[in-house]
Every structure is written in C-alpha cells, then in structure tokens.
VOZADREN-438407 format. One record per residue (C-alpha): residue in one letter; x, y, z; residue number from 1. Coordinates in steps of 0.001 Angstrom, whole numbers, plus 524288, in hexadecimal, padded with zeros to 5 digits. Example, Ala and Ser with C-alpha at 12.3 -4.5 7.8 and 13.67 -1.06 7.14 Angstrom:
+-----+-------+-------+-------+-----+
: res :     X :     Y :     Z :   n :
+-----+-------+-------+-------+-----+
:   A : 8300C : 7EE6C : 81E78 :   1 :
:   S : 83566 : 7FBDC : 81BE4 :   2 :
+-----+-------+-------+-------+-----+
This chain:
+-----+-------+-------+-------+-----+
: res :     X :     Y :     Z :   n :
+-----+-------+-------+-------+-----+
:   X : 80F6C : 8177E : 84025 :   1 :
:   X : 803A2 : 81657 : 83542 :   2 :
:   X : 7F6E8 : 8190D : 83BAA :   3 :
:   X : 7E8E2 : 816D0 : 83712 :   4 :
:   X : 7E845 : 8250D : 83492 :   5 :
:   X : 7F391 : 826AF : 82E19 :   6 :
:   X : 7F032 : 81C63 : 8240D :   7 :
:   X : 7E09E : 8225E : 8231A :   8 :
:   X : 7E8B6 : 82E8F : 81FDE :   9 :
:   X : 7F13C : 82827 : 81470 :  10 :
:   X : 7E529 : 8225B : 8102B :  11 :
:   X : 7DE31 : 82F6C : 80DE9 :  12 :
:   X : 7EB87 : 834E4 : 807DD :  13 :
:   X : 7EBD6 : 82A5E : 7FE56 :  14 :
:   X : 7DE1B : 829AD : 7FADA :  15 :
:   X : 7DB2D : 838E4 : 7FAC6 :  16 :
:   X : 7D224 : 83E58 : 7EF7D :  17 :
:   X : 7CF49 : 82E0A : 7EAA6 :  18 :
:   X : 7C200 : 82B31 : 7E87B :  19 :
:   X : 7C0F6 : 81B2F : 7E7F2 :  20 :
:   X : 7C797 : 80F4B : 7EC75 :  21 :
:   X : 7D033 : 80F1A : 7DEDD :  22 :
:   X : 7D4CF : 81C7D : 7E20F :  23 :
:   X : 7D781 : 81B0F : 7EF60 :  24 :
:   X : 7DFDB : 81002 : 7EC1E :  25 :
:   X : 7E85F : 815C3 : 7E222 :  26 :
:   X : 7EB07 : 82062 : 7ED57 :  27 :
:   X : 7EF94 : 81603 : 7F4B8 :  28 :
:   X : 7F836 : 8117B : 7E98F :  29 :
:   X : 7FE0D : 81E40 : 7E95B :  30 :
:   X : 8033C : 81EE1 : 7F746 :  31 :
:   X : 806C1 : 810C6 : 7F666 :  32 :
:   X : 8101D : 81535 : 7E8BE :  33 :
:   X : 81534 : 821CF : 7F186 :  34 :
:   X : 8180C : 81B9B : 7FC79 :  35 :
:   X : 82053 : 80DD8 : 7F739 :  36 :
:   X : 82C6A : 81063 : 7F9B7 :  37 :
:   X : 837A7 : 8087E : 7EE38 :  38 :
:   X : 83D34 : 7FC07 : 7F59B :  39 :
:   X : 82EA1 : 7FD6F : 7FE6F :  40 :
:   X : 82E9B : 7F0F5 : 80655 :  41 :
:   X : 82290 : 7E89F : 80D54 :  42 :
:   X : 81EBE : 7DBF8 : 8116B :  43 :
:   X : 812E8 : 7D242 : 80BD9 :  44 :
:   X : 80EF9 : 7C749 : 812EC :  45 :
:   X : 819B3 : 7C932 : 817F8 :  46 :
:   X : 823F7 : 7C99B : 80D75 :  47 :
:   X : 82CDF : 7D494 : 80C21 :  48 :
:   X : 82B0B : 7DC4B : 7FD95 :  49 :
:   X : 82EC3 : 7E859 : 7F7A8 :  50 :
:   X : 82304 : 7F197 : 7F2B2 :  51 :
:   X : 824F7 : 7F2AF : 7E429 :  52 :
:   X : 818C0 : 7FB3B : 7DEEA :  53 :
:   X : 80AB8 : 7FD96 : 7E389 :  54 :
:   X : 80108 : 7FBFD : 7D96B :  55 :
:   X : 7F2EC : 7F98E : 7D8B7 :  56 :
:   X : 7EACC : 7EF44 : 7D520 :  57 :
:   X : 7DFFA : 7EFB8 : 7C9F0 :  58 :
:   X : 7D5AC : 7F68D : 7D2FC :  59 :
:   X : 7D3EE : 7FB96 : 7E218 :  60 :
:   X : 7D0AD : 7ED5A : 7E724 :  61 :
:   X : 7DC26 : 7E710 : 7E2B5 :  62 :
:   X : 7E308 : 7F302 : 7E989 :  63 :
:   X : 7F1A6 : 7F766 : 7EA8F :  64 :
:   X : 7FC88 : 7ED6B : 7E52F :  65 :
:   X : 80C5A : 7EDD3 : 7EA87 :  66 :
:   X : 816D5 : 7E66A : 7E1B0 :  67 :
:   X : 81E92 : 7E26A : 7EA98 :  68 :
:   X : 82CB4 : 7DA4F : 7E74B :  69 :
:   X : 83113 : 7CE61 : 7EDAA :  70 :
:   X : 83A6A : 7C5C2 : 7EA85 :  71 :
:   X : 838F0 : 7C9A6 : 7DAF6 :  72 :
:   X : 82C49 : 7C95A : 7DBFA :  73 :
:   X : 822B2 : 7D4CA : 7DAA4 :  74 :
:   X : 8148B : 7D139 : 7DD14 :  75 :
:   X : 809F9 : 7DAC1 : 7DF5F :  76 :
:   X : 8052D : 7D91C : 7EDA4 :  77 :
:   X : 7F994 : 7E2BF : 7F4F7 :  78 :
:   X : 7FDAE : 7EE96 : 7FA1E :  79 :
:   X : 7F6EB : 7EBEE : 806F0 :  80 :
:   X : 7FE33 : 7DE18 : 808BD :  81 :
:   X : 80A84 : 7E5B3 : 80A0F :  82 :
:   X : 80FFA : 7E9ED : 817B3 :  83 :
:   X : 81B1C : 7F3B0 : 81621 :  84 :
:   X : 82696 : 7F5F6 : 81E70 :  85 :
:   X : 823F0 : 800F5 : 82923 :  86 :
:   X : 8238C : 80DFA : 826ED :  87 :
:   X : 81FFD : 80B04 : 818C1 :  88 :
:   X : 81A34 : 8165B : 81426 :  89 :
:   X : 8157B : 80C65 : 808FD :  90 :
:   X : 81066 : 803B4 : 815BC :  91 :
:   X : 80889 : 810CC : 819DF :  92 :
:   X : 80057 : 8111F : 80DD9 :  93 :
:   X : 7FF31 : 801C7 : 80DA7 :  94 :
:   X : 7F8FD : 80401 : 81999 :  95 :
:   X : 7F086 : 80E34 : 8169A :  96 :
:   X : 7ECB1 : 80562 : 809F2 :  97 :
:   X : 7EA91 : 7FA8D : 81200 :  98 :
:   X : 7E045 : 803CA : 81CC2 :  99 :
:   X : 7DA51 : 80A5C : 80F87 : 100 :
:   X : 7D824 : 7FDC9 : 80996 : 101 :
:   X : 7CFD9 : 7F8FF : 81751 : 102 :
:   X : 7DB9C : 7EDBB : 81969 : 103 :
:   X : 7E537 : 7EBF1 : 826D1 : 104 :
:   X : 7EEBA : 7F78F : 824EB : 105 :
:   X : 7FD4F : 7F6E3 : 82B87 : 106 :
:   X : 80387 : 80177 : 82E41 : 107 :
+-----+-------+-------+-------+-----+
C-alpha cells in the first residue's frame, strides 16, 4: 500500500535539482512517460480507457495531458482525472501528481 510518505518521497525524486513550477512539472512528465506501461488501462468518470501518451499542455497551469482511446476515439483528458487500475505503477505517480499539484490524491 501507497502511503503519504511514500508519495512525498516520489515527489522529491521527480522534482530533484528543478527550480520552478514549469520544471517541476516536466519531472513529473518524466515519471508519468517511464512508468505507462503499452495496453496501460484506467477509468474516467467512470469509463474504462486505455492510456495512449502523456503530454503536456502549453504551460504549468494547464498541466499534464493523457490521450487516452475509446471506442476510436482519442481525446486528450487531465492526467489527474484518471484513476488507474491497482498496483499501477503509472497510478503511483498519478497520485503523487495529484498530492504535488495540492488536489485529492488516490492511492
């Protein structure tokens, strides 16, 4: 099980040596790229999806982007809307987005 601290700790691993919001984020970006898995799969208001691609919008408040597919369809959706399946290493880092960005987190 995810605890606080363990997602504080991500947080400092993924933001380590960044000096601004911008920065930060793209760190988060990273570990959100590492850890999607191909075939990645999570729900959104309550629909099931597959994870795509992270990307990032034009600046730090738009924040971090999934393409998800559905149906034929592949609209860009938040990052933080998503909630992956458990023991989603991809759902870890979601959740320490989520706690980093001051929002609910699930674990």
């Amino acid at each position: 099980m995810t605890t606080i601290a363990d997602l504080d700790a991500l947080i400092d691993e993924l933001t380590v040596d960044a000096h601004d919001d911008e920065e930060q984020l793209s760190g988060m970006q990273c570990g959100a790229e590492e850890a999607l898995r191909p075939g990645e799969r999570a729900t959104i208001a309550g629909a099931d999806v597959e994870i795509v691609a992270i990307g990032c919008g034009p600046d730090a408040r738009t924040g971090l982007l999934a393409r998800v597919r559905r149906d034929g369809a592949r609209p860009e959706v938040a990052l933080a809307d998503l909630v992956c399946d458990a023991g989603s290493e991809l759902g870890r880092v979601v959740a320490a987005y989520r706690r980093w960005q001051g929002r609910g987190y699930r674990v």
